[in-house]
Each structure stands twice: as structure tokens, then as C-alpha cells.
Short mmCIF file of the C-alpha atoms (twelve columns), coordinates in Angstrom:
data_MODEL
# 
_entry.id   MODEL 
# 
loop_
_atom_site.group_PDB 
_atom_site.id 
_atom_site.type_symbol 
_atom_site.label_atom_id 
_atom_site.label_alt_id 
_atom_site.label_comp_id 
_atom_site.label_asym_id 
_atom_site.label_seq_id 
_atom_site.Cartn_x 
_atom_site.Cartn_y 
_atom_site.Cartn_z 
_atom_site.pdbx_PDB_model_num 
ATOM 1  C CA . UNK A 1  -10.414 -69.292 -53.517 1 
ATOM 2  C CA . UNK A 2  -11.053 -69.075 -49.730 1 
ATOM 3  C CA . UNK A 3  -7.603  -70.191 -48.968 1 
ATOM 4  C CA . UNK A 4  -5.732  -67.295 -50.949 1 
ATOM 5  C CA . UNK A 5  -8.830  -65.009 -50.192 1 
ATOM 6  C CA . UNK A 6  -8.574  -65.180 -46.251 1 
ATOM 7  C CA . UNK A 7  -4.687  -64.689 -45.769 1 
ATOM 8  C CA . UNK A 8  -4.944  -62.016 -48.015 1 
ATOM 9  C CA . UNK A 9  -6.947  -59.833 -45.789 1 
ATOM 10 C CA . UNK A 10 -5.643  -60.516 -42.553 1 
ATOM 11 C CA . UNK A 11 -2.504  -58.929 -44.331 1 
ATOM 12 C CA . UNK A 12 -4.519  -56.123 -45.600 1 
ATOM 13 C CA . UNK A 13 -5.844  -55.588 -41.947 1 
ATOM 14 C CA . UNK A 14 -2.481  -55.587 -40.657 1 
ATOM 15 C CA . UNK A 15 -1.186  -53.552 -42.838 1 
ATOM 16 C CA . UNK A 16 -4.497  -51.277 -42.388 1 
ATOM 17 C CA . UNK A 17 -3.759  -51.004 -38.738 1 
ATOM 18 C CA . UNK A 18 -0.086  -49.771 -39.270 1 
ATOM 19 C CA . UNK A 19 -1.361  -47.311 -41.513 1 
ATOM 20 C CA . UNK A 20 -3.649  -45.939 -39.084 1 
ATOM 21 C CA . UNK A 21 -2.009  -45.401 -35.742 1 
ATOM 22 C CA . UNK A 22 0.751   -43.478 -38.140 1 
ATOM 23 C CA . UNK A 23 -2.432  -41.243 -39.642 1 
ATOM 24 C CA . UNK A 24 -3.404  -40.984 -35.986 1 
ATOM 25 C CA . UNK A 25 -0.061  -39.770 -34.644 1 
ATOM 26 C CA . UNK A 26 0.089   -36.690 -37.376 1 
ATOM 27 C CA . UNK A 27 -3.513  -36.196 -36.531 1 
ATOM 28 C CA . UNK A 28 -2.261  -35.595 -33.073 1 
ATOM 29 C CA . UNK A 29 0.955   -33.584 -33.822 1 
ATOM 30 C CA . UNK A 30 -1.430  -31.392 -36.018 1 
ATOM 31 C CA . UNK A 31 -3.936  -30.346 -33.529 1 
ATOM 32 C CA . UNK A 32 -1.901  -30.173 -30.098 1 
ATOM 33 C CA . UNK A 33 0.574   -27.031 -30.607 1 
ATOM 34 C CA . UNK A 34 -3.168  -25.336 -30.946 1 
ATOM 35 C CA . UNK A 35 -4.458  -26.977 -28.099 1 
ATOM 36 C CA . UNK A 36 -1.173  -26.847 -25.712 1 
ATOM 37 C CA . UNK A 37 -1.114  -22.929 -26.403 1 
ATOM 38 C CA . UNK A 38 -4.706  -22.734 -25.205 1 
ATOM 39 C CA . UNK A 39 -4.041  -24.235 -22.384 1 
ATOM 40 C CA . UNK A 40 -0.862  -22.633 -21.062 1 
ATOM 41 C CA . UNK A 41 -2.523  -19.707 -21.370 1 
ATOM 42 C CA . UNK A 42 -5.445  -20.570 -19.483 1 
ATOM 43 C CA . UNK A 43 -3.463  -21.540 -16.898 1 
ATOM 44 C CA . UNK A 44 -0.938  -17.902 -17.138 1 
ATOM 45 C CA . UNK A 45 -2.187  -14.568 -16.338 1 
ATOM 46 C CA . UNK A 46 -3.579  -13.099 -19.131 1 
ATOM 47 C CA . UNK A 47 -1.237  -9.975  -19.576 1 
ATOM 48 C CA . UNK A 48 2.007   -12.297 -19.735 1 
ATOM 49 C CA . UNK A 49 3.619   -12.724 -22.401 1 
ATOM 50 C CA . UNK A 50 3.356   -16.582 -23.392 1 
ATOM 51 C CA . UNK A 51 5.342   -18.552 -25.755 1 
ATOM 52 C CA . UNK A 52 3.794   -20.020 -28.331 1 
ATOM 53 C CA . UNK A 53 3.992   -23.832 -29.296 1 
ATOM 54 C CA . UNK A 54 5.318   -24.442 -32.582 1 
ATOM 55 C CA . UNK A 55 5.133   -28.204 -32.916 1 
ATOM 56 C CA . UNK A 56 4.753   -31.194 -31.110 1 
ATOM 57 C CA . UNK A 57 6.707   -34.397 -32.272 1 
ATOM 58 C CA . UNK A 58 5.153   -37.412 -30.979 1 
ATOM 59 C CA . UNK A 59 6.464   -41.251 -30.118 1 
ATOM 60 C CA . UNK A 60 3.634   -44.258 -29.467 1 
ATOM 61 C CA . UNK A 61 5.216   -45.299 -26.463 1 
ATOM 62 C CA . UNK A 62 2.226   -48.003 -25.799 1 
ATOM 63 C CA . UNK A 63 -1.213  -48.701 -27.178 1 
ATOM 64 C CA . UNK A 64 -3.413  -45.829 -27.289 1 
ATOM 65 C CA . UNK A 65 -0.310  -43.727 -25.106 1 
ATOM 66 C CA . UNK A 66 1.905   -41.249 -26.880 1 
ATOM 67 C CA . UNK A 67 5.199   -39.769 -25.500 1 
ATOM 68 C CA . UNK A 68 7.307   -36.806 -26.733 1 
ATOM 69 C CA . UNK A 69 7.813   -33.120 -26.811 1 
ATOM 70 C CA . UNK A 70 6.858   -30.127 -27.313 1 
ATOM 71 C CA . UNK A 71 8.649   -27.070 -29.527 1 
ATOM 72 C CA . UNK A 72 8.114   -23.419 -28.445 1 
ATOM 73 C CA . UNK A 73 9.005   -20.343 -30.710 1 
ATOM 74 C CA . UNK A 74 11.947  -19.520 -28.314 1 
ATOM 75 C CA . UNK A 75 13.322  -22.528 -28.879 1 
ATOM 76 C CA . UNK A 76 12.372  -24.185 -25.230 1 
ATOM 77 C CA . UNK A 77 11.173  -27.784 -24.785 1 
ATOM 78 C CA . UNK A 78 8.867   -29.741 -22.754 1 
ATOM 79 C CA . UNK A 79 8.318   -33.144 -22.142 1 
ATOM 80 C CA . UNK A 80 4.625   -34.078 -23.034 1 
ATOM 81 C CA . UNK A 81 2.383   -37.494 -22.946 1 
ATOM 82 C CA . UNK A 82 -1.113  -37.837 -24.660 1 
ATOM 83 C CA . UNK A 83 -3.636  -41.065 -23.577 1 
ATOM 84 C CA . UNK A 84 -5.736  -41.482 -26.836 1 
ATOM 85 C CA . UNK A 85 -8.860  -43.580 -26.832 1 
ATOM 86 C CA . UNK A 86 -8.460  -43.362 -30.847 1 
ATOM 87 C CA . UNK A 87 -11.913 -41.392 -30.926 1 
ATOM 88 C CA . UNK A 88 -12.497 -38.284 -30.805 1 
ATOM 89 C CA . UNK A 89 -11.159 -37.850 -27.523 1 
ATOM 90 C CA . UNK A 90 -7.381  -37.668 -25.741 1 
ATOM 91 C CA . UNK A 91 -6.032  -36.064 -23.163 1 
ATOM 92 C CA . UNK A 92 -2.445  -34.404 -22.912 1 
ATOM 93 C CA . UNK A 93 -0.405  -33.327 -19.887 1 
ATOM 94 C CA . UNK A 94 2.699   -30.925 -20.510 1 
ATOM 95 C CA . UNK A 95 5.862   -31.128 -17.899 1 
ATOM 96 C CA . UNK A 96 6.303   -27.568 -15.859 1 
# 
């Protein structure tokens, strides 16, 4: 019983962890367009007008680093990388 029992769930882990860091990603591409909107216009004046990010398509470049872009309603893109600690917290930097 042990033998099939033990192989068995280091599959089921593996296959746990695949699962995850793909839940993780659309966790990220859900919340950012939010957060990268926020912070643009933090960082404009107030009475511009700001574009709006539409959607942000991500790529796990390395463990716990994403790489990709980001989609603006006028159809503009800019480069963008997230470091995720795969808590609660990451941090994202978009290109000028």
C-alpha cells in the first residue's frame, strides 16, 4: 500500500503546484489593470486625462517573477514585470 500510496502523491503535489502558479497568474492579471490605473494616476496630475488599463497579460518568466504587458483603452502598450512572494503581497513596475 505504501509503495502505490507515496508515488501517488508526489504526483498529486506536482500536479497541485502547476495548478497553482496558473490560479496565481489570473489572480494577478485580475487585480493589476485596477491597481496599474491607480497608480498612473497617482503619479499624473489630477486634471489629465489618463488612459485607462484594460488588461494585463502576464508570462512567469522565473519563480515568483512575472513578465508581460499591459493593454490601455487606446490601444497603447507597456512593458510591465511583477515580483510575487505568492502571499498576499507583489510588487509591479510599469515601463514609461
Amino acid at each position: 500500500m505504501k509503495r502505490i500510496f507515496l508515488p501517488l502523491s508526489l504526483v498529486l503535489l506536482l500536479l497541485a503546484g502547476c495548478f497553482s502558479s496558473g490560479g496565481r497568474k489570473a489572480y494577478l492579471e485580475g487585480q493589476l489593470p485596477h491597481l496599474v490605473t491607480q497608480d498612473l494616476r497617482k503619479k499624473a496630475a489630477m486634471n489629465s486625462t489618463l488612459v485607462v488599463c484594460q488588461s494585463v497579460e502576464l508570462v512567469l518568466d522565473a519563480p515568483g517573477h512575472y513578465a508581460g504587458k499591459a493593454v490601455f483603452e487606446d490601444g497603447t502598450q507597456k512593458k510591465i514585470t511583477v515580483d510575487d512572494d505568492g502571499g498576499e503581497n507583489f510588487r509591479f513596475k510599469v515601463a514609461p
